[in-house]
LUMGUVO-774885 format. One record per atom (N, C-alpha, C): x, y, z. Coordinates in steps of 0.001 Angstrom, whole numbers, plus 524288, in hexadecimal, padded with zeros to 5 digits. Atoms other than C-alpha are relative to their C-alpha. Layout:
N
XYZ/...
This chain:
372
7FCBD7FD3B803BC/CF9A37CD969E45F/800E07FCDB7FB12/800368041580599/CFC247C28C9DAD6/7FAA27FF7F7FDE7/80573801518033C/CEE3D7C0819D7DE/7FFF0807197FBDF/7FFEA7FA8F802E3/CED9B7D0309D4BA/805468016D7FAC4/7F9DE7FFBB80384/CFA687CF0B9CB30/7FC727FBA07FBC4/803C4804C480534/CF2817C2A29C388/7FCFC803577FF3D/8034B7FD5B8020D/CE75C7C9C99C242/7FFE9804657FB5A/7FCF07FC148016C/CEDD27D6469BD97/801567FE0D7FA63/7FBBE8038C80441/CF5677CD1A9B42D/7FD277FDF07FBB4/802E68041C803BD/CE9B57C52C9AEEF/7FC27805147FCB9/803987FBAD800ED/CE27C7D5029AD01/80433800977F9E6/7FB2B7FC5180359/CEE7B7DA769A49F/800C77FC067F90D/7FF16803AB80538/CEE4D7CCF5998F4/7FD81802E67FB17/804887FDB78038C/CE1A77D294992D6/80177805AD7FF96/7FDA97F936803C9/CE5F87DFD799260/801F98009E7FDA2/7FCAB80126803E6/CF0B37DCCA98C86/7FF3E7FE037FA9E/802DC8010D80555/CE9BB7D514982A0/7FD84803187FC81/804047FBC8803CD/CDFAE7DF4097E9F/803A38039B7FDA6/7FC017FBDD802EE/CEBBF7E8EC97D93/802C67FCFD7FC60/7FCC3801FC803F0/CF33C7E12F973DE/7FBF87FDC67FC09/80225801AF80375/CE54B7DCBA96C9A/7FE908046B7FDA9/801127FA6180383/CE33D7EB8296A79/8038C8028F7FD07/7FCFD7FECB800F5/CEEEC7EE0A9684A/8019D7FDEB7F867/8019E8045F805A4/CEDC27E35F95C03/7FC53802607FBA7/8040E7FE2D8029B/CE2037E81495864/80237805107FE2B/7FDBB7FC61801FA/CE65A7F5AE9564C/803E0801857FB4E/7FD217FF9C80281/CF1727F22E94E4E/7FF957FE197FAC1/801A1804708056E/CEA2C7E83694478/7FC18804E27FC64/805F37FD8480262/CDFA97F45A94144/80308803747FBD2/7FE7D7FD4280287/CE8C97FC7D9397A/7FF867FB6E7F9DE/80154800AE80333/CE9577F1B593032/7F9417FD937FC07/805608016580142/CDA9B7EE0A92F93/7FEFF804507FBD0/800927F95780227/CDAD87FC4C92AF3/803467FF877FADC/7FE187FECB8071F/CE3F87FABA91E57/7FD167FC4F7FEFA/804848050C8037B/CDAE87EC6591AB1/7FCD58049C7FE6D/805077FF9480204/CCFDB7F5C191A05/801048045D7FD1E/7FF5F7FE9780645/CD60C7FE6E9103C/80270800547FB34/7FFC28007B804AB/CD7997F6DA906F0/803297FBED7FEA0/7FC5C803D980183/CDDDB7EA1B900D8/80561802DA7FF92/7FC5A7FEE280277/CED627EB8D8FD29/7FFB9800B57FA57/7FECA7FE9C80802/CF1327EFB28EDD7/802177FA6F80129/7FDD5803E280159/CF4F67E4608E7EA/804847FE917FA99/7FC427FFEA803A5/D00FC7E2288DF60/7FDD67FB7E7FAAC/8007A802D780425/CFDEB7DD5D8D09A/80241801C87FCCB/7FDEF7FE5F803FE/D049A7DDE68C438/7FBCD801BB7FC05/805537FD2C80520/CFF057E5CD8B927/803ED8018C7F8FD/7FD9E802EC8060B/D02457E62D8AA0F/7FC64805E67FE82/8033C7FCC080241/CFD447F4C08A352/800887FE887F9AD/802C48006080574/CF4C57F347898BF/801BF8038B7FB59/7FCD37FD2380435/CFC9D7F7A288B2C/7FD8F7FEDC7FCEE/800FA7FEB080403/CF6E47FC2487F73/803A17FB547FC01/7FDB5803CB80456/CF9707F1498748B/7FD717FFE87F99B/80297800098049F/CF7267F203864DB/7FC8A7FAFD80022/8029280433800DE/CEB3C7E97E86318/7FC2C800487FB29/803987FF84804E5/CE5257E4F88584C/7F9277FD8C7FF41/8081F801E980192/CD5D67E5598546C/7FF8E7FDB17FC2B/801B8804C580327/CD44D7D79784E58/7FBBC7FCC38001A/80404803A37FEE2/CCAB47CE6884C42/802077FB4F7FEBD/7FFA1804BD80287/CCD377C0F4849AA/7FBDE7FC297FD33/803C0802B78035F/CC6597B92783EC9/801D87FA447FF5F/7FE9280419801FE/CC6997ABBA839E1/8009E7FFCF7F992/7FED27FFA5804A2/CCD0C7AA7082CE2/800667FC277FB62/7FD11803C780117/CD04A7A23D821B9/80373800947F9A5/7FBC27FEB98058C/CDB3E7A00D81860/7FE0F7FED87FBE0/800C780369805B8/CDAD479DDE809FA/8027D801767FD54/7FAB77FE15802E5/CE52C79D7280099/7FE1A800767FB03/800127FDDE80608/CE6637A53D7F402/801C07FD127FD23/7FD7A8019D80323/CEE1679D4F7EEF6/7FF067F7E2800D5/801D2803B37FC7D/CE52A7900A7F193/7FC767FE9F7FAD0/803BB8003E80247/CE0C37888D7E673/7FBFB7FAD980077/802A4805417FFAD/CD43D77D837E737/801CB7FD6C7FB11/8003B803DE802E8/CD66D772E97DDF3/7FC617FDA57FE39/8053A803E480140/CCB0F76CA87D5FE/800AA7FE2A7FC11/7FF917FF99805EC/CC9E2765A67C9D7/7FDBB802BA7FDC6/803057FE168055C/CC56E7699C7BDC4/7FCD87FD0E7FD4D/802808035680391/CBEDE75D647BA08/7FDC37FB6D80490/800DB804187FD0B/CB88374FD67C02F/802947FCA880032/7FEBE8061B800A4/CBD7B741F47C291/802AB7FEE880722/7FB88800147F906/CC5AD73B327CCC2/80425800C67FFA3/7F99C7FDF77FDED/CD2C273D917D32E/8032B7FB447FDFC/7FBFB803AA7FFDE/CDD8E7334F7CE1D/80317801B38026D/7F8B87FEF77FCA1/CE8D3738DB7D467/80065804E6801A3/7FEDA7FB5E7FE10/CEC12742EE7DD19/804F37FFAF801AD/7F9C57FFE580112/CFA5A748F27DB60/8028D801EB8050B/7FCBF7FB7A7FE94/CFBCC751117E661/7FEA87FE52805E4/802D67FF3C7FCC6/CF9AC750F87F534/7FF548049280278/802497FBCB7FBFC/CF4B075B3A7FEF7/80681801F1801A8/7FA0D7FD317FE0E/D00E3765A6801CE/802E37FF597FA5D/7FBB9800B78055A/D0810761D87F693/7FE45806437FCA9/7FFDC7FD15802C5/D0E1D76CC87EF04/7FF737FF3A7FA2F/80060801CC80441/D099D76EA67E1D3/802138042F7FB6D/7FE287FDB680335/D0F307754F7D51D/7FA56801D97FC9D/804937FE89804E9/D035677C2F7CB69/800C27FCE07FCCC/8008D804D280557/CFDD3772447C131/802237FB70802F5/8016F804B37FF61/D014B767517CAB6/7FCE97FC887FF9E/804F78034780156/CF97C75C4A7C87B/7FD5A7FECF806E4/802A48015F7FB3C/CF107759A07D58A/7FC7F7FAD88004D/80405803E27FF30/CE70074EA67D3C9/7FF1A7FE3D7F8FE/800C1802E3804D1/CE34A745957C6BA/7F8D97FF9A80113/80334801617FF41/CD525744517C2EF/800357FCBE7FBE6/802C28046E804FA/CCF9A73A227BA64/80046800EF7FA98/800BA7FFB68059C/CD2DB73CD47ABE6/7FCDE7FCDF7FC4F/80204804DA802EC/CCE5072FA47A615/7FEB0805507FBF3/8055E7FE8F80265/CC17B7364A7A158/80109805F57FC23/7FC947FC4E8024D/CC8C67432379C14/801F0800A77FAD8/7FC3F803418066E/CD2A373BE279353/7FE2E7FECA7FDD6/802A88026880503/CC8F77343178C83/7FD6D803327FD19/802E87FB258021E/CC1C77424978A1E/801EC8017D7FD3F/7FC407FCDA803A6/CCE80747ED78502/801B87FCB17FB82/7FF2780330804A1/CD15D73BAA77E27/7FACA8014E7FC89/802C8801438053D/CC51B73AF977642/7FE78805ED7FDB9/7FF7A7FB678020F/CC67F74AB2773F7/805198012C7FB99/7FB4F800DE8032F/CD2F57483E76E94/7FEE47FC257FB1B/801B180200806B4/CCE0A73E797646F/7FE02801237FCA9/8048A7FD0A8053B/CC1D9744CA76107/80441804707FD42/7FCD67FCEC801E6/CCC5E7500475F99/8024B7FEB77F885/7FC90801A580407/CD53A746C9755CB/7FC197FED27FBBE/804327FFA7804A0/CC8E37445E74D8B/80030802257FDDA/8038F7F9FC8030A/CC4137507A749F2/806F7801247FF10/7FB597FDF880396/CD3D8753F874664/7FEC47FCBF7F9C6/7FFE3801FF80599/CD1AF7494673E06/7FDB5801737FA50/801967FCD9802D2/CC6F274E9F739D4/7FF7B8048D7FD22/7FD117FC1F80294/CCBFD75BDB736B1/803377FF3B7FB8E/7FA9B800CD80447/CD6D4756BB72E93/7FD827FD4C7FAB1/801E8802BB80438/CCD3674E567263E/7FC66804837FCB0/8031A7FC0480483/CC44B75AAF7238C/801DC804837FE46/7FD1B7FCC9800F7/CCEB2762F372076/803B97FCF27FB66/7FED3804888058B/CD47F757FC7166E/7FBCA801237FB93/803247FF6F80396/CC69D758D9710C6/7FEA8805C67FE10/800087FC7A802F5/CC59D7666170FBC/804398026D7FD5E/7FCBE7FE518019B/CD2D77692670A51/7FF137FD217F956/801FB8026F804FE/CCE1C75E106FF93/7FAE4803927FD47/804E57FBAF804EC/CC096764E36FB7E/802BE803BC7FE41/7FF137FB4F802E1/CC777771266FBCD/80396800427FB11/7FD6B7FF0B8044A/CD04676E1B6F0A0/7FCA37FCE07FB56/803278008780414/CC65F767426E9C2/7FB4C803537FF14/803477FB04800AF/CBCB1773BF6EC1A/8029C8041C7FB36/7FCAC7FDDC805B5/CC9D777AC16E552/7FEF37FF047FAFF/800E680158806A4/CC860771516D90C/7FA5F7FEB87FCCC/8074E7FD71803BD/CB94A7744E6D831/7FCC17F8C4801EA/8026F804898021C/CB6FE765506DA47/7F9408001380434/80420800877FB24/CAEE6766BB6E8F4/7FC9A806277FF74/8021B7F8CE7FD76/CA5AD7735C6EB71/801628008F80419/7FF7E7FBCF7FBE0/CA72F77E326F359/7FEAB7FD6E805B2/80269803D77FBC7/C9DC1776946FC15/803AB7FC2E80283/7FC0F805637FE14/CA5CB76BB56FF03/803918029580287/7FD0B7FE0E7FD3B/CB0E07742270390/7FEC38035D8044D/802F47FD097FB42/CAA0E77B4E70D15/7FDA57FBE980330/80331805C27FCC8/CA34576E5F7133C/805A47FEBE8035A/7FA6F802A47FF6F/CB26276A8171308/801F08033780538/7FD157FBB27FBC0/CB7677772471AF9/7FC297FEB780483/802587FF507F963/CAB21775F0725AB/802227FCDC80149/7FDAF8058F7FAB5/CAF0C765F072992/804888034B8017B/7F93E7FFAE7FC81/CBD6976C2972AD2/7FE4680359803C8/800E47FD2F7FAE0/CB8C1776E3732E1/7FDD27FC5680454/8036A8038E7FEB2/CAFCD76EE47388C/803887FB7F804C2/7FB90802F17FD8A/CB9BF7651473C99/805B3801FD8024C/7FE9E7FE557FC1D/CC38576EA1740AF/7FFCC8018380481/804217FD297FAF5/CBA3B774DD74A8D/7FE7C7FBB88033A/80179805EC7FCDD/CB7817664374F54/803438006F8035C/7FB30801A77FEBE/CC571764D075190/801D0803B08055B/7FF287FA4E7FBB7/CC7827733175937/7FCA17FE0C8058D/8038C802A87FB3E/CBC1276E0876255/8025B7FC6C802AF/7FA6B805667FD60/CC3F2760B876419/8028B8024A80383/7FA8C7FE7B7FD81/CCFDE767DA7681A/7FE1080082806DC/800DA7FE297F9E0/CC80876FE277218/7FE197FC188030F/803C7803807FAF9/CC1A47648A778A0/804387FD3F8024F/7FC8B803427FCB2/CCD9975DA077948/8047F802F78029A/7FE2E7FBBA7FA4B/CD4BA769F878195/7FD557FF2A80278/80178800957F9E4/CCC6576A1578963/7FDD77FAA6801ED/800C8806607FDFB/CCA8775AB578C95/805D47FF0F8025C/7FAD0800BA7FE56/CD8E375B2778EAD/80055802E48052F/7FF317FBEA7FA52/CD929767A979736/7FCB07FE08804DE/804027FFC97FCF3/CCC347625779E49/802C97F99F803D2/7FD6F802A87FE4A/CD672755F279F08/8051C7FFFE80556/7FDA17FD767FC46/CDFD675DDA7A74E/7FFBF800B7804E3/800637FF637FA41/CD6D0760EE7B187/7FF0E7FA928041E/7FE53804537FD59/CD8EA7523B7B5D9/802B47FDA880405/7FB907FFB47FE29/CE4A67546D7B9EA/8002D8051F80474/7FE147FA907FE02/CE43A75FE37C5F6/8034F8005080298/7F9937FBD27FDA9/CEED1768667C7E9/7FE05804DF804FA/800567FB7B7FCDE/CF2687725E7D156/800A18066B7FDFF/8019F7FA4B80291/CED6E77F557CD32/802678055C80357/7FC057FD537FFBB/CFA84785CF7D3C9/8027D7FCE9804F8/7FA058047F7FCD4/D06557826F7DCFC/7FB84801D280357/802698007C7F7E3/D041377FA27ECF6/7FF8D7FBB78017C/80148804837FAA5/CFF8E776ED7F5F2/7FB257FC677FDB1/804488019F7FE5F/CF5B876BCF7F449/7FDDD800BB8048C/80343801587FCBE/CEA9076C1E7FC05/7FE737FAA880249/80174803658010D/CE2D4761F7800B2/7FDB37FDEB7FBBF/802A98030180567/CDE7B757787F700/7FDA07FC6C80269/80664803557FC6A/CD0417520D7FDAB/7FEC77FB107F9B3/803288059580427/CCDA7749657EFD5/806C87FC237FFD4/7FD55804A17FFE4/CD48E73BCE7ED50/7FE2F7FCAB7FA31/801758038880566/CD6F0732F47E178/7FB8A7FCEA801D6/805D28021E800D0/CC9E572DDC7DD69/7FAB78039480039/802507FC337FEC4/CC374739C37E21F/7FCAE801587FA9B/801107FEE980413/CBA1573DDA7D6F0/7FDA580611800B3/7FF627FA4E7FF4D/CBB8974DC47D658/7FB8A800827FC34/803167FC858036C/CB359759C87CFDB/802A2802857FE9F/7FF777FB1B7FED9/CB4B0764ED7CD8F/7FFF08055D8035D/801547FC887FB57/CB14476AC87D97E/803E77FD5B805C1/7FBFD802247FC08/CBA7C761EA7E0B6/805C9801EE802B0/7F9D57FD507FF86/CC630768847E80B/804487FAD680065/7F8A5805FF8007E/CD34F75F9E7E6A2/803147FFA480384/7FC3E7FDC57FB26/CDB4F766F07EE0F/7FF7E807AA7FEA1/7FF577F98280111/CE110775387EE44/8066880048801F0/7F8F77FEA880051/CEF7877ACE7EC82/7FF79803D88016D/800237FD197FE19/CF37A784677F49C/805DB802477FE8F/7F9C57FCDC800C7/CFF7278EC67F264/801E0801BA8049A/7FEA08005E7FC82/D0563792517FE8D/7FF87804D37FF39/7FF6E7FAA77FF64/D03FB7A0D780280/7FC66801E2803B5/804307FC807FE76/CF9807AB7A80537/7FB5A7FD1080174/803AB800C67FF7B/CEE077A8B380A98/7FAAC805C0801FC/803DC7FB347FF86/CE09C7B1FB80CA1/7FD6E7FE048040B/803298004F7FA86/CD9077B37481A48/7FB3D8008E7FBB0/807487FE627FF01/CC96D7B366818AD/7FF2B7FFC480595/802357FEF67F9AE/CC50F7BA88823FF/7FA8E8020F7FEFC/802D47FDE180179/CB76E7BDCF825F4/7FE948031A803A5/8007D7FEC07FBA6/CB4F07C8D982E59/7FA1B80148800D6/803EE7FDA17FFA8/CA7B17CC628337D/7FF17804537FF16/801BA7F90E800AE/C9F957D87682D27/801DE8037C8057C/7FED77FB087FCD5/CA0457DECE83A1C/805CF801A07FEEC/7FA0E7FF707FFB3/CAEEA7E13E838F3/8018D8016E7F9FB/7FEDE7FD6E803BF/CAD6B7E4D2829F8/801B4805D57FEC3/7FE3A7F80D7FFC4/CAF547F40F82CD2/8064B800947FFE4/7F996800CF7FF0E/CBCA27F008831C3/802C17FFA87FB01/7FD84800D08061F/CC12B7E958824B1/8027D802B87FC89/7FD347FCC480462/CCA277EE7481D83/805EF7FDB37FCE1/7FC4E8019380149/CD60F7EAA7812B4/804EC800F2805C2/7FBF6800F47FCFE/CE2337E79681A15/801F68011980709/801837FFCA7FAEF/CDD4F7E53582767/8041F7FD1E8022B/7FBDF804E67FED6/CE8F27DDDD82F3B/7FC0F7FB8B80218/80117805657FB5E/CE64D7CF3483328/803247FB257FFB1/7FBE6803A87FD77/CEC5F7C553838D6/7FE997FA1E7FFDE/8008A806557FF59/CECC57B67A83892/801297FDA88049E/7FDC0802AF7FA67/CEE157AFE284658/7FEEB7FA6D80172/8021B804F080072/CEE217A42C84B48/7FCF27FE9F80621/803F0801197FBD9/CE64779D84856DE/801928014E8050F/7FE497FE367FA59/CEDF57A37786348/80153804EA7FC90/801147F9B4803B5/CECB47B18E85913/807158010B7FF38/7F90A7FF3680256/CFC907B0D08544E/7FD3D801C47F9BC/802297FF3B80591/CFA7F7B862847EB/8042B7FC727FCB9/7FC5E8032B80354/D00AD7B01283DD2/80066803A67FAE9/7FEAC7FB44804AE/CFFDC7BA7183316/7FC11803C17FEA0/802A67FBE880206/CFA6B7C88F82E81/8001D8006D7FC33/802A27FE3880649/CF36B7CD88822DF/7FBF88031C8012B/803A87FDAC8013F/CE9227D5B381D45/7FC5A800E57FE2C/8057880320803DF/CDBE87D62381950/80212803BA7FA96/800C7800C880419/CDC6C7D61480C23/7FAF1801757FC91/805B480056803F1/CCED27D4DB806F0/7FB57801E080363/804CF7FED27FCC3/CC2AE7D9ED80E32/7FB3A7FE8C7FB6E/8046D801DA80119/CB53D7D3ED8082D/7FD15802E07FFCB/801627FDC37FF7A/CAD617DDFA80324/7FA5D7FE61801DC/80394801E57FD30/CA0797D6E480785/8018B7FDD78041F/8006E801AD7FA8D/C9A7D7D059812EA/7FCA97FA597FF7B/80023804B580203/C9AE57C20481209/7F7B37FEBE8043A/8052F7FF4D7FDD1/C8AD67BF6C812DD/7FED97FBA8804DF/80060804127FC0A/C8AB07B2E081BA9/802537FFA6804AA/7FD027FFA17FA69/C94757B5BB8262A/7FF468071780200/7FD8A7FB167FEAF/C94857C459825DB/804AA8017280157/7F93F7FE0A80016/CA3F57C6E282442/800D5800DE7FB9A/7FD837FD51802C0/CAC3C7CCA981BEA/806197FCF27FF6F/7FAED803C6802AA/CB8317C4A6814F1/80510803EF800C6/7FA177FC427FF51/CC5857CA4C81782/8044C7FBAD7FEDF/7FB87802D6801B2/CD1697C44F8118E/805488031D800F4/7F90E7FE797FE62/CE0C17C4C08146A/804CB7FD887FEF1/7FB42803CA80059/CEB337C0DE80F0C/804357FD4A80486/7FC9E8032C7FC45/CF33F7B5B88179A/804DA7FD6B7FE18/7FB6C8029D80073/D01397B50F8162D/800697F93E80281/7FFDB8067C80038/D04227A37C81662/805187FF997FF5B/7FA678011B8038D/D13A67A4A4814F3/802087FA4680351/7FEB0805CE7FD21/D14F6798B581F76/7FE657FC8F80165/805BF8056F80000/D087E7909A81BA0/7FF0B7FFF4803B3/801897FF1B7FB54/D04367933582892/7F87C7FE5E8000A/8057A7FFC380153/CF63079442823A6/7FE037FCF87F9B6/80275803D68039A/CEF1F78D2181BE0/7F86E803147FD36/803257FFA080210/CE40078D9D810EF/7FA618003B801EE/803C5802087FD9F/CD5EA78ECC81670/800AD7FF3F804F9/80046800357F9BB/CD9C978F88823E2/7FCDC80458803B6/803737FD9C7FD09/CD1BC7958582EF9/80437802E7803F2/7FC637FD0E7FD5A/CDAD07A0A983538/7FD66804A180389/801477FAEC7FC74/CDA087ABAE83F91/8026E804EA7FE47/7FEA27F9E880009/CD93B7B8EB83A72/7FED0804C880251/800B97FDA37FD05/CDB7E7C4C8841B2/800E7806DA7FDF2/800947FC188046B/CD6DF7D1D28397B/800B08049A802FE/7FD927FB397FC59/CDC2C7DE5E84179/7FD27805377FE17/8018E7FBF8802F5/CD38A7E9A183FD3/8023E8050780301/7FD287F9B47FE36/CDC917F46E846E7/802207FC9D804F7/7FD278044C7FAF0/CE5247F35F85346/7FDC8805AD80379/7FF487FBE47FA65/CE4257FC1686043/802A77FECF80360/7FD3D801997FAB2/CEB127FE7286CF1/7FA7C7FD7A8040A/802BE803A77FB3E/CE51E7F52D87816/802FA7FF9A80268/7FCF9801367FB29/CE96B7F38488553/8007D7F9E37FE7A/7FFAF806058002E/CEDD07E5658869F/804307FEC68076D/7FF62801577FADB/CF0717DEB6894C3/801217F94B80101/7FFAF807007FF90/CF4997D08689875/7FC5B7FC148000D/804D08053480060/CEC777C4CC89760/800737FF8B80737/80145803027F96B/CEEF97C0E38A68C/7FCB780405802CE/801B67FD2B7FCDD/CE9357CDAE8AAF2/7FC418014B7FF0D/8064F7FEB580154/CDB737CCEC8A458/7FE247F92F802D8/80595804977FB34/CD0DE7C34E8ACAF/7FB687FEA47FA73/803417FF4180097/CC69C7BE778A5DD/7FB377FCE180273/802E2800F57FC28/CB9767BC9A8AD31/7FBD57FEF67FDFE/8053A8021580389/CACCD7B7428A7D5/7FED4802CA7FAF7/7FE897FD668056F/CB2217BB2389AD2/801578042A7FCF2/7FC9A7FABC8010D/CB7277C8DA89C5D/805137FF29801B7/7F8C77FFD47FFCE/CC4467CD6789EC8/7FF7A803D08044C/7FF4C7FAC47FCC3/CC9347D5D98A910/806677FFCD80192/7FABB7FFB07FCBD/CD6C57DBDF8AE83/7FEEA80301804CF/7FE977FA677FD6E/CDA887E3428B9FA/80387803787FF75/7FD5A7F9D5801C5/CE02E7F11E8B7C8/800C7801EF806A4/7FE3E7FD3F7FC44/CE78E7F7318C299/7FF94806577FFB6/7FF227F9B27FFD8/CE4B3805B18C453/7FFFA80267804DF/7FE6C7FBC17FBA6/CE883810998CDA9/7F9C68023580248/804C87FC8D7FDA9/CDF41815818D959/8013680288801A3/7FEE97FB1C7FE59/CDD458212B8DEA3/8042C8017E804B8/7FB437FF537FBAE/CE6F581D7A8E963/806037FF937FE85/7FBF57FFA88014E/CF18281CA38E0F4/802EB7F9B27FEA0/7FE1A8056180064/CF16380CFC8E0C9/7FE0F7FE737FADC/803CC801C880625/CEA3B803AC8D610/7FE527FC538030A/803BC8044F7FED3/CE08E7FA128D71D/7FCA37FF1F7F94D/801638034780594/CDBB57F07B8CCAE/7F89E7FE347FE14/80463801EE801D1/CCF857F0888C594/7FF857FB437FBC3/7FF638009180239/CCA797E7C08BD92/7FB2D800567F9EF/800037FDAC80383/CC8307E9E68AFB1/7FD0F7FBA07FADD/8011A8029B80317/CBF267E3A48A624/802207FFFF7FB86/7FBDD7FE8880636/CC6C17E15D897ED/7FCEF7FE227FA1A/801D48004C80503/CC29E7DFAB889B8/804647FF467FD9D/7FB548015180180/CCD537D6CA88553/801717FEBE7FA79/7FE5A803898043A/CD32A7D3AC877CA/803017FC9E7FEA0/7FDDA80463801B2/CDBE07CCB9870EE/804A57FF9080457/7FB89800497FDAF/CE9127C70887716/803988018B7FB66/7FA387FFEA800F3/CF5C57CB7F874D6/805177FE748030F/7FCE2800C67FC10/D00B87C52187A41/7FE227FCE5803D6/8036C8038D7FB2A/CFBC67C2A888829/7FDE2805AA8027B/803DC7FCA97FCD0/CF4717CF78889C1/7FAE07FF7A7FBB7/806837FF8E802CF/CE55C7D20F8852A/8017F806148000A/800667F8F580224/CE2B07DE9F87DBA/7FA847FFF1802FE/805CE7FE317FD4B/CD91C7E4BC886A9/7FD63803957FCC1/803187FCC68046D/CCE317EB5287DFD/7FD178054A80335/800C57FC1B7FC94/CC8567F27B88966/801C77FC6C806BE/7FF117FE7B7FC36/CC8DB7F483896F5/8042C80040804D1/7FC917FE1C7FE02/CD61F7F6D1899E6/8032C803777FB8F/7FC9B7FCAB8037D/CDF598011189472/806128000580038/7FA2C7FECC80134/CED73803E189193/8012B801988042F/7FBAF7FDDB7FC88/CF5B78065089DE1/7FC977FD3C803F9/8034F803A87FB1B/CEBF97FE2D8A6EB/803F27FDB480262/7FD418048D7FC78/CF29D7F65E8B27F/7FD077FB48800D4/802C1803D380055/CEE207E8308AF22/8023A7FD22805A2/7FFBA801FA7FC1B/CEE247E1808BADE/8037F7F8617FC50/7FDD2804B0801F3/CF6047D3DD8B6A1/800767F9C6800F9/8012B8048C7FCEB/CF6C97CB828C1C9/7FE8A800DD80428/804B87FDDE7FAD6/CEFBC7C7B98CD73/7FB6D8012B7FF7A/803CB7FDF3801D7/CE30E7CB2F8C785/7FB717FC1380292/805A5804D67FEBE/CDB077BF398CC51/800388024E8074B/7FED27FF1F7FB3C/CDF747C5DE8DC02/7FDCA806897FF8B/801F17FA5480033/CD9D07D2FC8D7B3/7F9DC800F58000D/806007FF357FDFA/CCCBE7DA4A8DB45/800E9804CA7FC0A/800577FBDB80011/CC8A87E61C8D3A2/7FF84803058038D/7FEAA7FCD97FB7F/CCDDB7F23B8DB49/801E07FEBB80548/7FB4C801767FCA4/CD7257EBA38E281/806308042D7FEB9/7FBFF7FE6A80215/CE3C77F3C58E538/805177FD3B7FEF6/7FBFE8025980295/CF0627F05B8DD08/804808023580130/7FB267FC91800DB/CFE417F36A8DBDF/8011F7FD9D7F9AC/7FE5A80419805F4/D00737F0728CC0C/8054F8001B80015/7FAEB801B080392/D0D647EC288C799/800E67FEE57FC36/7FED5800388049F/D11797EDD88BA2A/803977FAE87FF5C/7FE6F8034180214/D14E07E24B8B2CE/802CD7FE437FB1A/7FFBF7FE358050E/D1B357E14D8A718/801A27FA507FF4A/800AE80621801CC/D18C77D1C78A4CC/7FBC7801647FB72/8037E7FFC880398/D12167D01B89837/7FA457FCE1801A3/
């Protein structure tokens, strides 16, 4: 009887087992069955794509030059004795700026001035003599002849004298340009020559500048000549694109410059806080119309062996969403979104974050965000 009770006992373990491994089994298969349809949605934040004024610019390289900007040269040769002025220094019109070498000048004007005092002399002596013939022509003593000989020396020697004069104006005036002045108020420039220096005429000195206006030269390429037109807006910016000031074209170039192929465009540039300078190399940004563009955050565009892409959350036929993604055609920045040019539109659900954990056509749950 005991052996039949063990036996019994050692039959009944394994049954028991199999019933509680089926029992297992049975209960694990319901969820094998949701795995196989279909990952979970996944919760991400999303940001819709809003229509933003954008503007169709180009940016050029520019450069200043002031209207009011004059070079300095002499008018004559020699060397520099003395220079009055330095670099920055404000100057008054007709300041004196630099000394050249007179010596050689003075001794010109001096010996114009003597020959001058001659020939007076001489005037006065043949105007003595003809005042004498002529009253002895009166009392019959001289002929006719004689008084007429008399009148040419005086002419003769007045007309010397008139010549004199003029040579010695202008030896004086030609003395003047010795001395150069500033040919109106402002600013020195630099001054590249130095006493001893022996100048031309073709030599720059310096240059005085007036403080104000300045003019863009932009040159834009023919292709883009159709565009062109008076009072186009553009903008001045600086190297992270902060506009620093607007204006308008001004001038359009009725040719087409033969060596570069462009077209000259000028603009007046307000200067009220010397900000800019003469001859400087600036960023201009010439606006040929604006449009609406979607625009979307910088964190939520990818870019991948040199394209761009987002994911866009849209609705499926089950009533959920799932995220494609979306090749883009990006422009400029604003802020911290990109103006998308194509391939997303206005009211899109940009996918924001999480994006590096995403598959195209994976399902989502979006969550609106309203973080910039």
């Amino acid at each position: 009887m005991r052996q039949s009770r063990a036996g019994s006992s050692f039959v009944l373990v394994p049954a028991l087992f199999l019933s509680a491994l089926l029992l297992f089994t049975t209960a694990c298969s319901p969820n094998k069955g949701a795995q196989a349809g279909g990952p979970q949605a996944m919760p991400v934040q999303v940001k819709t794509a809003r229509p933003e004024k954008v503007d169709d610019a180009t940016e050029y390289v520019a450069t200043l030059k002031s209207r009011d900007s004059a070079v300095v040269m002499p008018q004559v040769e020699g060397i520099i004795t003395q220079i009055f002025v330095h670099s920055g220094d404000r100057v008054a019109a007709g300041a004196p700026l630099l000394q050249i070498d007179p010596s050689k000048q003075q001794a010109t004007v001096k010996s114009q001035e003597d020959a001058h005092a001659a020939q007076l002399a001489q005037v006065k002596w043949a105007q003595q003599n003809y005042d004498r013939i002529s009253g002895l022509a009166n009392a019959g003593v001289v002929s006719r002849q004689e008084l007429d000989q008399a009148r040419a020396a005086l002419d003769a020697a007045q007309s010397q004298l008139q010549a004199l004069e003029a040579q010695v104006r202008e030896q004086q005036v030609q003395l003047h340009y010795y001395q150069v002045v500033a040919p109106r108020a402002g600013i020195v420039g630099d001054v590249p020559v130095r006493v001893g220096d022996r100048v031309q005429t073709t030599t720059m000195l310096t240059t005085v500048d007036r403080p104000g206006s300045l003019e863009a030269y932009i040159y834009i390429p023919v292709e883009k000549s159709a565009q062109l037109k008076m009072n186009l807006p553009l903008e001045i910016v600086d190297a992270s694109g902060k506009v620093l000031t607007s204006s308008r074209v001004t001038f359009v170039s009725p040719q087409v410059d033969n060596a570069t192929q462009t077209v000259l465009v000028k603009a007046q540039i307000p200067n009220n806080n010397d900000a800019l300078r003469n001859a400087q190399f600036i960023r201009a940004r010439v606006v040929w119309g604006s449009q609406q563009k979607p625009v979307v955050p910088v964190v939520a565009v990818s870019r991948i062996g040199g394209l761009y892409f987002a994911f866009v959350a849209e609705s499926d036929s089950k009533g959920g969403y799932v995220v494609h993604q979306k090749p883009l055609q990006v422009g400029q920045i604003i802020g911290n979104d990109y103006v998308v040019l194509e391939g997303i539109k206005p009211g899109d659900k940009v996918v924001v974050t999480g994006t590096q954990f995403l598959i195209d056509g994976i399902p989502v749950i979006p969550q609106e965000t309203s973080s910039s």
